[in-house]
N, C-alpha and C positions, 0 to 999 in steps of 0.2 A: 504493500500500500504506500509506505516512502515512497519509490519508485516511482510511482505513478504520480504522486503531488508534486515529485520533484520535476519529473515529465511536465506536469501540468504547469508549473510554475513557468520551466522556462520554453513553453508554446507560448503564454500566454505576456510573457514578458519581453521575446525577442532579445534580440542584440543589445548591448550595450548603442547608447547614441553618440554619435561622436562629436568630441568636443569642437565647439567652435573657435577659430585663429581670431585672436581679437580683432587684426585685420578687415576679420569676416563679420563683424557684426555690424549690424544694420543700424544707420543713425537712427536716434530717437524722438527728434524732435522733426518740424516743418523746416525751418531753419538750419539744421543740420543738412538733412535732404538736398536743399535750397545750394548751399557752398559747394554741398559734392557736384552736382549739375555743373552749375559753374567752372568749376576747376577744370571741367571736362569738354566746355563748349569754346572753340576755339574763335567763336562771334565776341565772347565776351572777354576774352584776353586782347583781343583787337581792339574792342572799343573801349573798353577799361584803360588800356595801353595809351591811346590816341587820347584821350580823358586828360590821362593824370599828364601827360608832356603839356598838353594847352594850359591845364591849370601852373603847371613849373613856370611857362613863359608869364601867364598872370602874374605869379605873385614874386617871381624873381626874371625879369626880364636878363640881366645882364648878364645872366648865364649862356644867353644866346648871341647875345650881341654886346658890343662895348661904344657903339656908336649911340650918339644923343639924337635921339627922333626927330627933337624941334629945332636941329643945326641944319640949317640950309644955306645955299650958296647957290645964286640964280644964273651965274654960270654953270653949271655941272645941270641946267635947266633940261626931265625928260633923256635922260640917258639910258642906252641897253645895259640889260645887264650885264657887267664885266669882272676880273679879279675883284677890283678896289670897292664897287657897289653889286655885290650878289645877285640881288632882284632892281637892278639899276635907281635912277633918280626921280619923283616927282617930279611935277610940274613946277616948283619952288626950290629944287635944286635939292631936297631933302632925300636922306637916304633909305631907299624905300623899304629893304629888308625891316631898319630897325622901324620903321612904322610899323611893319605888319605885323612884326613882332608885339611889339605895345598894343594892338589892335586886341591881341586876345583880352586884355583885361576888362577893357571895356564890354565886350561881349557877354564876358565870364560874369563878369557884376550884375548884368541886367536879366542874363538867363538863371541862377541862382536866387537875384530877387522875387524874379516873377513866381519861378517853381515854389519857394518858400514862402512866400506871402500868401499865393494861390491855395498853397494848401492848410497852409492857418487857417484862412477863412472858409475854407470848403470844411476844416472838419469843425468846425464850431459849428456855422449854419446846418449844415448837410446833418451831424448828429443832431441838434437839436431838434429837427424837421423830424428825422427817420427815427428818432426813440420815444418823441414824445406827441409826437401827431396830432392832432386837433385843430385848434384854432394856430399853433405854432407852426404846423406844417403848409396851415392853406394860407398863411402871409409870407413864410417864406419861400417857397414852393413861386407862388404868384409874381414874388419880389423879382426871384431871381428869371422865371420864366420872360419879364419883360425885359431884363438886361442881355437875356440870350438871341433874344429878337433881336436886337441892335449889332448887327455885322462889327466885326472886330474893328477889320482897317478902315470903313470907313468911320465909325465911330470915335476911333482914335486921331485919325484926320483931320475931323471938326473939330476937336477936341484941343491938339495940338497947336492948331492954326488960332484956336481962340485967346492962347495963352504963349502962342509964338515959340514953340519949340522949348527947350530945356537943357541938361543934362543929362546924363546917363539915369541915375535914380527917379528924375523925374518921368521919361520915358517908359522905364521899369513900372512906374505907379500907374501910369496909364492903360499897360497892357495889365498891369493885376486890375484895372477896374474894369475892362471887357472882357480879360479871362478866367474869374472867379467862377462863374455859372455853371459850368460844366462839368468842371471836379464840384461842385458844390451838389450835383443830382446823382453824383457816381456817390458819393460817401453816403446819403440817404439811401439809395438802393442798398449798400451794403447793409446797412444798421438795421433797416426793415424786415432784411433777410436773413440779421443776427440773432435778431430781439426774440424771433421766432425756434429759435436751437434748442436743444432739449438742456445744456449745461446752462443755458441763462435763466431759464424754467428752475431749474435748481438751484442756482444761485439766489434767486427771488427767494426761492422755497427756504430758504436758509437766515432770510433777511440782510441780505446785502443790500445795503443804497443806490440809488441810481446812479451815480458815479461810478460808482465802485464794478457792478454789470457795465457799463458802457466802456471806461477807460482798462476796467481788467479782462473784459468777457467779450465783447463786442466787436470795439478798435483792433485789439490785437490778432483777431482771428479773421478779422475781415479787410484787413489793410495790404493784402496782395495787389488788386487794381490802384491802388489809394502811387504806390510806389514805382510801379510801371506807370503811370499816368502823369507823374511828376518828372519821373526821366524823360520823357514823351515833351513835356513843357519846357523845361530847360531847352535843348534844340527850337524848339516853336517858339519860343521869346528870343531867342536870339538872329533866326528868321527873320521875326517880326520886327524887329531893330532896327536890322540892315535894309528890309522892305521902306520904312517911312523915311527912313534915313535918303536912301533911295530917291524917295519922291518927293525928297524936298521940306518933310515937315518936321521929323528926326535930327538927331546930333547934328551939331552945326561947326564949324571950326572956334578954337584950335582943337576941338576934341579931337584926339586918333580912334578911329573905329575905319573896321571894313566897310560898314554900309556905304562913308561916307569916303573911303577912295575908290570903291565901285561907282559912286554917284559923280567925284569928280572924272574918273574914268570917263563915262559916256561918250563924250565928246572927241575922243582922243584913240577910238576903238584900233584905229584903222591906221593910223600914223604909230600909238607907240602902246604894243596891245597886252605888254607887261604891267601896265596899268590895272588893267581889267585882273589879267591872270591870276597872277598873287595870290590878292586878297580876295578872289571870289574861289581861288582853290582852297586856301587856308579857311574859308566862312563855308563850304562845302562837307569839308573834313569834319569841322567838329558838330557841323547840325549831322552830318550824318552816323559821326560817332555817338550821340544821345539817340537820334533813334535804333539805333542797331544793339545799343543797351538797352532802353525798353523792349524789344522784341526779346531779347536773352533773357531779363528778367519776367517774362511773361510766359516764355516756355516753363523757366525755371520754376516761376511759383505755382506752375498750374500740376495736381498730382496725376493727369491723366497722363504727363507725357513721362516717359521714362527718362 
């Protein structure tokens, strides 16, 4: 009868399991998940890469160059590019390299303000809308529906012209006042579709405060679009820069920005067309390195995709 239970034991129990190489263990969090994607997609080594070089030139130019942007000399007036001037001379004789260089700051300033401001106000309104709904969702809901009616450029156009253009920050505040609205209906959808989870149901059930569900239960589980959507903005504010800049209602000298050597560009396409090139390759690069981040980050947070 031994025999037989010790038989039975080990039908019943099979093989030892084999241990797992910590190697092999499977991250535990969203977030962990998140980093290994990452590491592995070679979309976001690119544009992470191309990222963080525009930011070095922002915030430490002279790593790149040792020439003073605003030294010009109207003899050296429109030159090719050569040794002594890399991406040759402006139309003031200035050397165009170190502008374009400096150019990223300005960009970098106005695209980070808009991302971050944008989404201050999106997750204030947007939560407030999407947690507590009532009379609070159908004024702000209304608020913001009539500011998404009003087209960005031109809105910002009229807007600009009425107040005669700006600085960089000022610029930035104009596009966070046309482009609040949008991140502000994305963060409602997500809340409305948090508030409803079976762990916020729980959390209630426990007597948790409405802060305490929203910024511990809510935000944190629903802030995948929230982040994708913001790298997404960064590139589109700084698009959108170079656009009014472009047409005359944007950055105005002696600011250095690309919009605004694309804009004195125009004229000049066809005679000296390193003008043009430069700076709309340099303003190409890093709007396209923010979108090609938000696409990465959207694979990455989404759990369907391996």
């Amino acid at each position: 009868m031994d025999s037989h239970l010790g038989q039975t034991a080990e039908v019943g129990l099979g093989p030892p399991l084999p241990e797992l190489e910590p190697d092999a263990a499977p991250d535990a969090t969203l977030w962990g998940d998140v980093v290994r994607k990452l590491r592995k997609d070679p979309r976001f080594i690119i544009s992470a890469g191309l990222i963080v070089v525009f930011c070095a030139m922002g915030l430490v130019p002279r790593l790149f160059t040792g020439a003073d942007p605003k030294s010009c000399d109207i003899l050296n007036f429109a030159q090719r590019p050569s040794s002594g001037h890399w991406f040759g001379t402006d139309i003031l004789g200035c050397d165009y390299y170190a502008r374009v260089i400096y150019g990223a700051r300005t960009s970098l300033i106005i695209g980070f303000v808009v991302s971050g401001c944008s989404v201050a106000i999106a997750l204030t309104l947007g939560s407030l809308a999407g947690y507590f709904g009532g009379i609070t969702d159908a004024v702000i809901s209304r608020f913001a529906d009539v500011w998404f009616s009003i087209p960005t450029v031109l809105g910002a156009i009229l807007l600009l012209e009425l107040i005669h253009g700006g600085g960089p920050l000022m610029i930035a505040l104009v596009l966070v006042l046309f482009g609040w609205p949008d991140l502000t209906r994305l963060v409602r959808a997500s809340v409305l579709t948090g508030k409803e989870r079976g762990y916020v149901r729980a959390a209630r059930a426990l007597g948790a405060s409405d802060g305490e569900i929203l910024f511990r239960h809510i935000l944190p589980n629903g802030i995948a679009p929230i982040v994708v959507y913001a790298a997404y903005s960064v590139g589109a504010a700084i698009a959108g820069e170079a656009a009014l800049t472009f047409l005359g209602v944007g950055l105005r000298l002696p600011t250095i920005s690309w919009g605004l050597e694309i804009s004195i560009a125009e004229g000049r396409i066809s005679q000296d067309p390193h003008l043009l090139f430069f700076p709309a390759l340099f303003l190409c690069l890093l709007v396209g390195a923010f979108v090609l981040l938000g696409e990465t980050l959207r694979d990455a947070l989404d759990p369907k995709v391996a």
